[in-house]
N, CA, C and O of each residue as an XYZ file, in Angstrom:
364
protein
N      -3.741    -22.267      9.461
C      -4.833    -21.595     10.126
C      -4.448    -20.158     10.510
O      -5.274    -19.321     10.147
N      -3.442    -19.720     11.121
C      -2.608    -18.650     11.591
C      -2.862    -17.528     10.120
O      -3.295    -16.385     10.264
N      -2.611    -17.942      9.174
C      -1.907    -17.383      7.683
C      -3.594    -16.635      7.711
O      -3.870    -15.475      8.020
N      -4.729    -17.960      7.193
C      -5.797    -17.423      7.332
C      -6.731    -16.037      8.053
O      -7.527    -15.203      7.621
N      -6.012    -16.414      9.581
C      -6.218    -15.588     10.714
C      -5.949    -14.333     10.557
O      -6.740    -13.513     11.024
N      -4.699    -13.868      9.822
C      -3.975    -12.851      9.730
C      -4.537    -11.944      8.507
O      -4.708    -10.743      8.301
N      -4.780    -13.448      7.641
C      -5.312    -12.244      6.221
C      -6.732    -11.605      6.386
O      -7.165    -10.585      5.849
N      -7.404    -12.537      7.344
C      -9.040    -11.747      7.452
C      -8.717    -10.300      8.829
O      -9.545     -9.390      8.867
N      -7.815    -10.278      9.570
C      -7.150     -8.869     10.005
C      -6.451     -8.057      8.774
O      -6.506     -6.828      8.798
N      -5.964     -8.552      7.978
C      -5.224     -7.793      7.093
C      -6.530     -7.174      6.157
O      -6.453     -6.008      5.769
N      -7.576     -7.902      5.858
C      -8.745     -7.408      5.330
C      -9.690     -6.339      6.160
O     -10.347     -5.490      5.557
N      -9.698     -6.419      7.150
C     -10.446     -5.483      8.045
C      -9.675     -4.026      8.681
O     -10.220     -3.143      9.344
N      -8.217     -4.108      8.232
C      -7.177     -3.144      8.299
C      -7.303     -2.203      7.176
O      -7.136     -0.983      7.169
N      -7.706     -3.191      6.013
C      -7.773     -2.016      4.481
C      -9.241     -1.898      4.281
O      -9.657     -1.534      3.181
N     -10.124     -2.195      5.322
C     -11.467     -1.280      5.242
C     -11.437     -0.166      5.548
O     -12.173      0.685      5.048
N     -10.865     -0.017      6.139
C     -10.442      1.557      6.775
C      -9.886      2.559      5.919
O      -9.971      3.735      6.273
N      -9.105      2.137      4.410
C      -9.531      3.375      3.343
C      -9.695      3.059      2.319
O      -9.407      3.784      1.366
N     -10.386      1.475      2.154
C     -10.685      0.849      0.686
C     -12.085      0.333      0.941
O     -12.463      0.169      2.101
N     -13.070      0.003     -0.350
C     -14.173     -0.479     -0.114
C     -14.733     -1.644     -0.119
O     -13.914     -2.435     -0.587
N     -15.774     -2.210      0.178
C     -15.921     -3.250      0.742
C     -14.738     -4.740     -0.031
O     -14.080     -5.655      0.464
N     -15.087     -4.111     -1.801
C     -14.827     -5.309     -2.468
C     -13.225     -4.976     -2.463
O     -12.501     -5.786     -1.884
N     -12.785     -4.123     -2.919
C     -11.272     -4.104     -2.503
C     -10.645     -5.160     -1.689
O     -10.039     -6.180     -2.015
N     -11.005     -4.555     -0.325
C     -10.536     -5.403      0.647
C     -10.760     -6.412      0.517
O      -9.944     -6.985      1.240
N     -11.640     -7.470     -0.164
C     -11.751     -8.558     -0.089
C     -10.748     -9.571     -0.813
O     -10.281    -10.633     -0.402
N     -10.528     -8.754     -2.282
C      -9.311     -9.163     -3.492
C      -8.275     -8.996     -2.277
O      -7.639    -10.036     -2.106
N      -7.958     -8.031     -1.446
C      -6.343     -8.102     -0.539
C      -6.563     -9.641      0.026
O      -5.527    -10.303      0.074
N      -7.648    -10.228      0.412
C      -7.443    -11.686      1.032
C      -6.705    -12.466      0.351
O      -5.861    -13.167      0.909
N      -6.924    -12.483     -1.188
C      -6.067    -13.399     -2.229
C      -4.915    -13.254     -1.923
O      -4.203    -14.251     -2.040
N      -4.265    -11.929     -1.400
C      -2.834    -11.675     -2.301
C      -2.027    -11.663     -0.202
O      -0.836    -11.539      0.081
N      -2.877    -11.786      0.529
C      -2.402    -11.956      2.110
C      -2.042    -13.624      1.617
O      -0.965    -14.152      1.341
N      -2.876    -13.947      1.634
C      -2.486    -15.221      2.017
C      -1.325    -15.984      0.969
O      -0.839    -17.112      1.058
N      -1.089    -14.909     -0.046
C      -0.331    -15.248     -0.964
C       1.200    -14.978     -0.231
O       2.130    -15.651     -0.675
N       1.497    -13.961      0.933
C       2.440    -13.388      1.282
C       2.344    -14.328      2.249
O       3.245    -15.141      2.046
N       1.697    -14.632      3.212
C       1.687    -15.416      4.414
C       2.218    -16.952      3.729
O       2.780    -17.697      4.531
N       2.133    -17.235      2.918
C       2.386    -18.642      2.299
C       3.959    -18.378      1.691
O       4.756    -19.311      1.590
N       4.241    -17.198      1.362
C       5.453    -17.318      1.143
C       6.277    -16.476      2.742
O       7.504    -16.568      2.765
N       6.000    -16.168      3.241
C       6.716    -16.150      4.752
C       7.032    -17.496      5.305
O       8.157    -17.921      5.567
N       6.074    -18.014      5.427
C       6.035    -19.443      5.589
C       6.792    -20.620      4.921
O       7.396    -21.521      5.502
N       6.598    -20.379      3.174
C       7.591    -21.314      2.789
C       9.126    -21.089      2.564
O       9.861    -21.933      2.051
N       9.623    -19.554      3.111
C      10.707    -19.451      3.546
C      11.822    -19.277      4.559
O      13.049    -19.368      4.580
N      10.603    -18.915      5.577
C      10.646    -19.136      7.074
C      11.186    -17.798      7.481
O      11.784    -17.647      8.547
N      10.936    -16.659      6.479
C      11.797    -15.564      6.686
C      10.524    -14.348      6.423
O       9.623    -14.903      5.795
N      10.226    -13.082      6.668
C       9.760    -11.946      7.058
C      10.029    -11.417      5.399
O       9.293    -11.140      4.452
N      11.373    -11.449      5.618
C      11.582    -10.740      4.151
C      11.141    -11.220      2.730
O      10.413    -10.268      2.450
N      11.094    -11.883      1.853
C      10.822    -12.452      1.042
C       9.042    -11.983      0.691
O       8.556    -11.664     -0.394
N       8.437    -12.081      1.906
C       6.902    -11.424      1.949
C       7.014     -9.873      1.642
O       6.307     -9.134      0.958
N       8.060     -9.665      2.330
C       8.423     -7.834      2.093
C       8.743     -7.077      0.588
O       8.452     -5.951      0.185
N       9.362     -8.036      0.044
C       9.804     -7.705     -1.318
C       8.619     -8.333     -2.303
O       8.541     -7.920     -3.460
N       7.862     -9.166     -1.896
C       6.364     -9.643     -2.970
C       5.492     -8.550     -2.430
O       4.723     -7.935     -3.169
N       5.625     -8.256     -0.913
C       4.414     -6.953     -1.221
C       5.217     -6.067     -1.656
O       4.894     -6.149     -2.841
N       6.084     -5.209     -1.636
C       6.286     -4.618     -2.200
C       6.413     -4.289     -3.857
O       6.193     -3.178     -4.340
N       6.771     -5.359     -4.540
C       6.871     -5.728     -5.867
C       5.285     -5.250     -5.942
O       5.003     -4.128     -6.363
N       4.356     -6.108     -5.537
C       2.566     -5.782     -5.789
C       2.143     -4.534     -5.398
O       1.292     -4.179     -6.213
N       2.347     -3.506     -4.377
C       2.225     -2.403     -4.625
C       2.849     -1.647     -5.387
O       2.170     -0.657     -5.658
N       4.306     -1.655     -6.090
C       3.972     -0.784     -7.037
C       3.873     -1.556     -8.446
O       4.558     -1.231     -9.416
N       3.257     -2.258     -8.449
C       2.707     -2.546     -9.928
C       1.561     -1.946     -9.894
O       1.078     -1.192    -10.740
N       1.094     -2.319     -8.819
C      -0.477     -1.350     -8.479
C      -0.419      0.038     -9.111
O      -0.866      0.519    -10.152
N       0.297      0.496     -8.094
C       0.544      1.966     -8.355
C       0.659      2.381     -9.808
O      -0.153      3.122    -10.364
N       1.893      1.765    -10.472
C       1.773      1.901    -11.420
C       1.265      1.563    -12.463
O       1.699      2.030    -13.517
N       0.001      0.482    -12.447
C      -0.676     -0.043    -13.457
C      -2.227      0.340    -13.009
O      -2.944      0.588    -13.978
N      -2.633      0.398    -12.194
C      -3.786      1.069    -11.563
C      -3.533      2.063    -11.089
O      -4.170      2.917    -11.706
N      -2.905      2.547    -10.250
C      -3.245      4.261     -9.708
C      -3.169      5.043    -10.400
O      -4.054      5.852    -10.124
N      -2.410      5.477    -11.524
C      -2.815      6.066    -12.821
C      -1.543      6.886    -12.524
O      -1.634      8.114    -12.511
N      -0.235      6.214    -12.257
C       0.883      7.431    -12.117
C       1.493      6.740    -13.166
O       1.360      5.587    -13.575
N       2.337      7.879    -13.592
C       2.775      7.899    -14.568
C       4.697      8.784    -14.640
O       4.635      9.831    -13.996
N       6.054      8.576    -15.188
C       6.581      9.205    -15.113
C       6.577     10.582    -14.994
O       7.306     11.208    -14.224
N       5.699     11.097    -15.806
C       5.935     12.775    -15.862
C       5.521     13.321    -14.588
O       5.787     14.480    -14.267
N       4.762     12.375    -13.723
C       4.109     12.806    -12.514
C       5.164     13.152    -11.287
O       4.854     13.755    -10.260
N       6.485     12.637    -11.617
C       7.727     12.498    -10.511
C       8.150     13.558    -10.767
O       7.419     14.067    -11.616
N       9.136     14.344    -10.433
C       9.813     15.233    -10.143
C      10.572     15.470     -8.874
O      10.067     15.082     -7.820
N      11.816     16.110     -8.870
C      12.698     16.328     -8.022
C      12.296     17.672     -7.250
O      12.492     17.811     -6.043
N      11.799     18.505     -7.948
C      10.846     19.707     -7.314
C       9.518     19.606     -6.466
O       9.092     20.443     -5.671
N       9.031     18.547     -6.769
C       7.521     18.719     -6.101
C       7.976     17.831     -4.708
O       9.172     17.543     -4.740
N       7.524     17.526     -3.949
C       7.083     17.604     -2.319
C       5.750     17.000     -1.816
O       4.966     17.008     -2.765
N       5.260     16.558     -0.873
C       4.634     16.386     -0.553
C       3.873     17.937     -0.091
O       2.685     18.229     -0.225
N       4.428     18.363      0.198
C       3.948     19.908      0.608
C       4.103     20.363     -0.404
O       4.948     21.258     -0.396
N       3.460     20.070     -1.757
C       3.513     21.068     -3.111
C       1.490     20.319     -3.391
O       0.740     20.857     -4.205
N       1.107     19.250     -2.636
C       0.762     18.645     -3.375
C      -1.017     19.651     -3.452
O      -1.332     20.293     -2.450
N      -1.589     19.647     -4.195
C      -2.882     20.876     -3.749
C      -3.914     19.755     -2.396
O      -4.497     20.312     -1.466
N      -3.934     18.403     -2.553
C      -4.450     18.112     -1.378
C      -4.255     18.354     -0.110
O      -4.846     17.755      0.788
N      -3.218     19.455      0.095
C      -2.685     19.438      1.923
C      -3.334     20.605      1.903
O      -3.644     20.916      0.753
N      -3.668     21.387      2.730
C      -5.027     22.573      3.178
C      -3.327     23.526      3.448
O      -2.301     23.067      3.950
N      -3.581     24.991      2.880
C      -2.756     25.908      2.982
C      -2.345     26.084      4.411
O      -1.227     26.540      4.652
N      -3.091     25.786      5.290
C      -2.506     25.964      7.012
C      -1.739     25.407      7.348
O      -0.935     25.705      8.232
N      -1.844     23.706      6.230
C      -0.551     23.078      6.977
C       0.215     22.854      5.860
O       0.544     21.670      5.787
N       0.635     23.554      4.940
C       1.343     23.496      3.367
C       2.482     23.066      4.073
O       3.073     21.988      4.120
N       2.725     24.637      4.844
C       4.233     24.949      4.813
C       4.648     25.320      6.145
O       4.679     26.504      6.480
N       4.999     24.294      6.999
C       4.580     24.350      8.564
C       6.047     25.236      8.671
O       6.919     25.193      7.802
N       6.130     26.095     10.000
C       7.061     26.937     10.253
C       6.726     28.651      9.357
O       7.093     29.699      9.889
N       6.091     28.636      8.162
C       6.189     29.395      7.265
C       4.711     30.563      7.817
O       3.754     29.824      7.585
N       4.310     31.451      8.191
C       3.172     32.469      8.701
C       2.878     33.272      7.260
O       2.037     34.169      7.213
């Protein structure tokens, strides 16, 4: 019941920058993590399956790709940050 409890919070957490149906597919994959917290009695094991599932995401849906990495670019390179706050310290 708890596992349940948690994934319909874990669904109403990723409304906040995903859309309706999104969030709803995250219920599958909560309760998929909550079931393995549970059948190992440990925190971690959930940590490394979500993690494993976000970046498959990333990399099979978000549309990144190697050439996109680089040792040069920054988060402050990226054109989404507004020039005021590019390059904080910098006038």
């Amino acid at each position: 019941m708890s596992n349940f409890v948690v994934s319909l919070l874990f669904v109403l957490a990723h409304l906040v920058s995903h859309s309706i149906s999104w969030s709803l597919l995250v219920f599958a994959s909560s309760l998929c993590f909550g079931f393995v917290r549970d059948r190992f009695g440990s925190i971690y094991p959930a940590i490394a399956l979500h993690a494993f599932y976000n970046t498959g995401y990333f990399l099979l849906v978000g549309g990144a790709s190697p050439s996109q990495f680089s040792l040069r670019t920054s988060l402050y390179d990226s054109p989404r940050i507004p020039d005021q706050i590019r390059r904080p310290g910098n006038a």
